[in-house]
N, C-alpha and C positions, 0 to 999 in steps of 0.2 A: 765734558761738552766741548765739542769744537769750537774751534772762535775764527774768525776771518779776519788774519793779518798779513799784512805787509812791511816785507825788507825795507830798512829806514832809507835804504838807497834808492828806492822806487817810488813815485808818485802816483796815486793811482789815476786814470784818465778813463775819459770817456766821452764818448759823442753819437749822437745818433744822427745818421749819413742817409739822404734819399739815394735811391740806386746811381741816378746821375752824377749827384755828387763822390760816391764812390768808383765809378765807373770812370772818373778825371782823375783820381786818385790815385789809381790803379795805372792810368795809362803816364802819370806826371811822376810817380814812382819808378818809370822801367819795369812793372811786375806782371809776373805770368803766374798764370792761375789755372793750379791742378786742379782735376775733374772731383775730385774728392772737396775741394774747399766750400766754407761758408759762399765764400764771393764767385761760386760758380754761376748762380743765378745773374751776374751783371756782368759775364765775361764779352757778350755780346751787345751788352747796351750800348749805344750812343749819344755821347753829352750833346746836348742844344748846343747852339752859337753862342750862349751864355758863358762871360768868362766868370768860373769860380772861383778863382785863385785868391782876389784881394776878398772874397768872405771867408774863404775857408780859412786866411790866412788869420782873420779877425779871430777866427774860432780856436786857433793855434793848431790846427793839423797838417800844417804845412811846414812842419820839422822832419827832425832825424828821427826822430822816437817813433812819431808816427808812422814814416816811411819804413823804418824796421818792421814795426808791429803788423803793419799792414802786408808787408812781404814773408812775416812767417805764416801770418793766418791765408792768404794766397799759397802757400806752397807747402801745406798739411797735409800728409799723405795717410794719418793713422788718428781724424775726429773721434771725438766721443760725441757721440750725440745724447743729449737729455732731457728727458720727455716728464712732465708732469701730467699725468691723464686725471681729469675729473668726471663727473659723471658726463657729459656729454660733449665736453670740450678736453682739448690735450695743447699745452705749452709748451713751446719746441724751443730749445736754446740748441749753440755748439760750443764744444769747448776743443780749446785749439791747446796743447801741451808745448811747455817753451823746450826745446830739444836742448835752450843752454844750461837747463836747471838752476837758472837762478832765479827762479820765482813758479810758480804753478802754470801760468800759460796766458791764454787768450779766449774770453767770452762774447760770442756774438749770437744775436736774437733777430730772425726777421720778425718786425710788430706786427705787418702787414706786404705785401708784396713789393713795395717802393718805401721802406724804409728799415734800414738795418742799425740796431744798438751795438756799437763796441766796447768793450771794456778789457782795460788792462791796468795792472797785470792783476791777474784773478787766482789765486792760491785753490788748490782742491779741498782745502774746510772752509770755502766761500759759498763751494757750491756744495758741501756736508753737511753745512747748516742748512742750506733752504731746503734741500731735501729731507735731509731727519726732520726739521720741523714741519713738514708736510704731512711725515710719516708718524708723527709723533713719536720717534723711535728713541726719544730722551726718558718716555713712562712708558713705555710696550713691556706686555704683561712677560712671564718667563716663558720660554718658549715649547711645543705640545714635540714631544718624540716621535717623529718623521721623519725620515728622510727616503726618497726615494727617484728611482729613475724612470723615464719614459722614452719611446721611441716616437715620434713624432703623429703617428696614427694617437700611441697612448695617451698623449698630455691631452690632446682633441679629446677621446671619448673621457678622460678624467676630469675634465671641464665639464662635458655635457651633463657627467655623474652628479657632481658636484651642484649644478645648477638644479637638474631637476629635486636632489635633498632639499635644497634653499629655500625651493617654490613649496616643497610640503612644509615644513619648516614656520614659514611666514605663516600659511595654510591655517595649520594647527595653532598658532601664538594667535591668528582672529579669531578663530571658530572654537576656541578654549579645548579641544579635544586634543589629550597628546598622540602620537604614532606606536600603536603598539607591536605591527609588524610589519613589514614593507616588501612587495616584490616590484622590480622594476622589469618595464618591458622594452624589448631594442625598440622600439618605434616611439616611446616616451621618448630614450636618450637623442634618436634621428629627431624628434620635435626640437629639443634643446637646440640641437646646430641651426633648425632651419628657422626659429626665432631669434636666437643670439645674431643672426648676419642678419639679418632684416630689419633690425633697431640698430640701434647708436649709443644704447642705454649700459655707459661702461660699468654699470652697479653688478653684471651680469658677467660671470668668468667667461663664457663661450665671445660676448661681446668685447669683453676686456681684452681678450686674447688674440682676437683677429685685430685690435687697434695697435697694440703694442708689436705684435708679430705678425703682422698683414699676406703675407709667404705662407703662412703655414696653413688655411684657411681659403675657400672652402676645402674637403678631402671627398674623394673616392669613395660609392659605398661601402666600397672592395674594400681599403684602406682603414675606412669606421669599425666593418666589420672586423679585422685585424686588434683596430685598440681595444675591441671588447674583448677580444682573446686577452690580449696582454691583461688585461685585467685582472683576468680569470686568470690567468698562469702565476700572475704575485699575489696573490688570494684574496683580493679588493672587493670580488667579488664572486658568487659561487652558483652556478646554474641550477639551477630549479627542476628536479629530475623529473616530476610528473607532469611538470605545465614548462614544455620548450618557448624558447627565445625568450625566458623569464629568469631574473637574475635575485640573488637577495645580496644586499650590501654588507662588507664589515664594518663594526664597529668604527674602526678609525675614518672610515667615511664623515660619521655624523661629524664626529670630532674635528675634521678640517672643516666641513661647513658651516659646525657652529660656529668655529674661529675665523671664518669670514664670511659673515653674516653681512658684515660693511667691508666692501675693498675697495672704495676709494676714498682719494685721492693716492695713486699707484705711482711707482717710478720706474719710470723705463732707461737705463744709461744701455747705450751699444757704441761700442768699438770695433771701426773698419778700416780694413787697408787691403784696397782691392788691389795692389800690383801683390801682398805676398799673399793675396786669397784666406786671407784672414778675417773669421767677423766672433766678434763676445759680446752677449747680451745679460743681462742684471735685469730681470723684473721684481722688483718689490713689492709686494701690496702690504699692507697695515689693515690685519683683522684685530685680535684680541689678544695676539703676539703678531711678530713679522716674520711674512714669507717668500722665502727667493725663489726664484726661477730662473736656474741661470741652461746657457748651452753657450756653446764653440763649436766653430766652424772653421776647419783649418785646411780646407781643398784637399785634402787627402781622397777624397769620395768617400767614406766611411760616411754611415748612418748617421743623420745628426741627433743628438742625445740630448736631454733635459734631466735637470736635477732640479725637483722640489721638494722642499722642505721649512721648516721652522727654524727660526732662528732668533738671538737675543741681539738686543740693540747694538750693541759694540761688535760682535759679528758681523750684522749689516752695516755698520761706517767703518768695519776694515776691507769688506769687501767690495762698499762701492768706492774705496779708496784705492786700492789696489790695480781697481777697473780704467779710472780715470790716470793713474801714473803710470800705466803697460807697462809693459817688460822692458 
């Protein structure tokens, strides 16, 4: 299990700063602040005629330590952001990486629009714990043999797939009757999309998917129609020869919907740096094992790609480990 420590040389701080009081801070520092930082949101604030100084001074953030920490997290060019999604709500932290590697970096949380928590220094099994405990990924069962890829139409209609199993699923667990054969029809799956973006209800992969990945949503009929090819071409799903635009599902279908039956509380970690046109996303959800969703986007123009699959608990804390430390 991870544990959240600190270099005996480091004291760990923290303060939470309304925008003004950071926006004095900022300017009482000498700091300039990339478009990419936490503290983009107060580059333009202006402090009252209120002098801060003799409180903030009371509060101790009117050192050298702060004044550094405050000047790395203004000039982050490559955030992680990490997102705890729950069923209807998602917690938004950043983490700021210390480029001197002597400690894991820099945590800031807006609570609300006029108030930001900072914390330092924050190691990356600070924030391995809050999130495997989220995920429960310290008991997550062994994990279901998947792995697979999608092009961005396909991960859409593989959500929509998934969702509509779910709802027969539930279906059958009320009405005591199990499913003994299933044909799906495109305008079931077209339903899934156009109830998943019309609710907020992130219990729901199509809903899940457009909070976590907001870009990739809504799609193209043109496009839909596409992911169900894809579908069809990895053998997910296999057309219905006598009754068109009707599909029967494979087996591993049910299998990943059993296994997320429950997908939240979800975590979302992405990594950007928009001067090298760089972005890396980490979706986790916690069914009955853990499953990632990862893609990169590296401005090449190439197709953006999705890998999902199952995986066991120590595989998901090396690879949201790896996400949060980049290259």
């Amino acid at each position: 299990m991870y544990m959240a420590t600190i270099e005996k040389n480091f004291e760990q701080r923290d303060a939470t700063l309304t925008a003004k009081e950071l926006s004095f801070l900022l300017k009482h520092f000498k700091t300039k602040v990339e478009p990419q930082s936490p503290f983009e949101a107060v580059k333009n604030v202006k402090p009252d005629k209120k002098d801060y100084l003799q409180e903030l001074q009371k509060r101790k953030v009117i050192n050298n330590v702060w004044g550094q920490a405050l000047k790395r997290i203004a000039s982050i060019n490559d955030p992680v952001t990490v997102e705890i999604i729950g069923p209807e709500t998602v917690t938004k932290s950043v983490f700021c990486p210390d480029r001197r590697k002597k400690y894991g970096g820099y945590l800031t949380n807006w609570t609300d629009e006029s108030h930001c928590e900072v914390l330092f220094p924050c190691p990356e099994s600070y924030i391995l714990e809050k999130v495997g405990a989220e995920l429960g990924a310290f008991d997550a069962a062994p994990p279901s043999l998947v792995d697979l890829s999608f092009s961005t139409s396909g991960i859409t209609a593989l959500a929509a797939v998934l969702d509509f199993l779910r709802t027969l699923l539930f279906a059958s667990m009320l009405e005591r009757t199990p499913i003994v054969s299933l044909r799906i029809r495109g305008e079931d799956l077209e339903q899934q999309i156009f109830v998943g973006l019309e609710h907020n209800d992130n219990r729901w992969l199509v809903t899940l998917l457009n909070t976590a990945m907001p870009s990739l949503l809504p799609v193209s009929p043109e496009e839909f129609e596409r992911g169900i090819d894809e579908l069809v071409s990895i053998g997910l799903l296999t057309r219905h020869e006598k009754a068109p635009g009707t599909y029967e599902p494979h087996p591993v279908l049910y299998t990943i919907a059993f296994s997320l039956i429950n997908t939240v509380p979800a975590v979302s970690l992405t990594r950007e740096n928009i001067k090298k046109h760089y972005r890396e996303q980490l979706v986790a959800l916690r069914g009955s094992s853990i499953w990632h969703l990862n893609t990169i986007s590296n401005g090449t123009g190439s197709a953006e790609q999705f890998r999902f699959r199952s995986v066991d608990g120590l595989t998901s804390f090396q690879e949201l480990l790896a996400l949060l430390k980049g290259k």
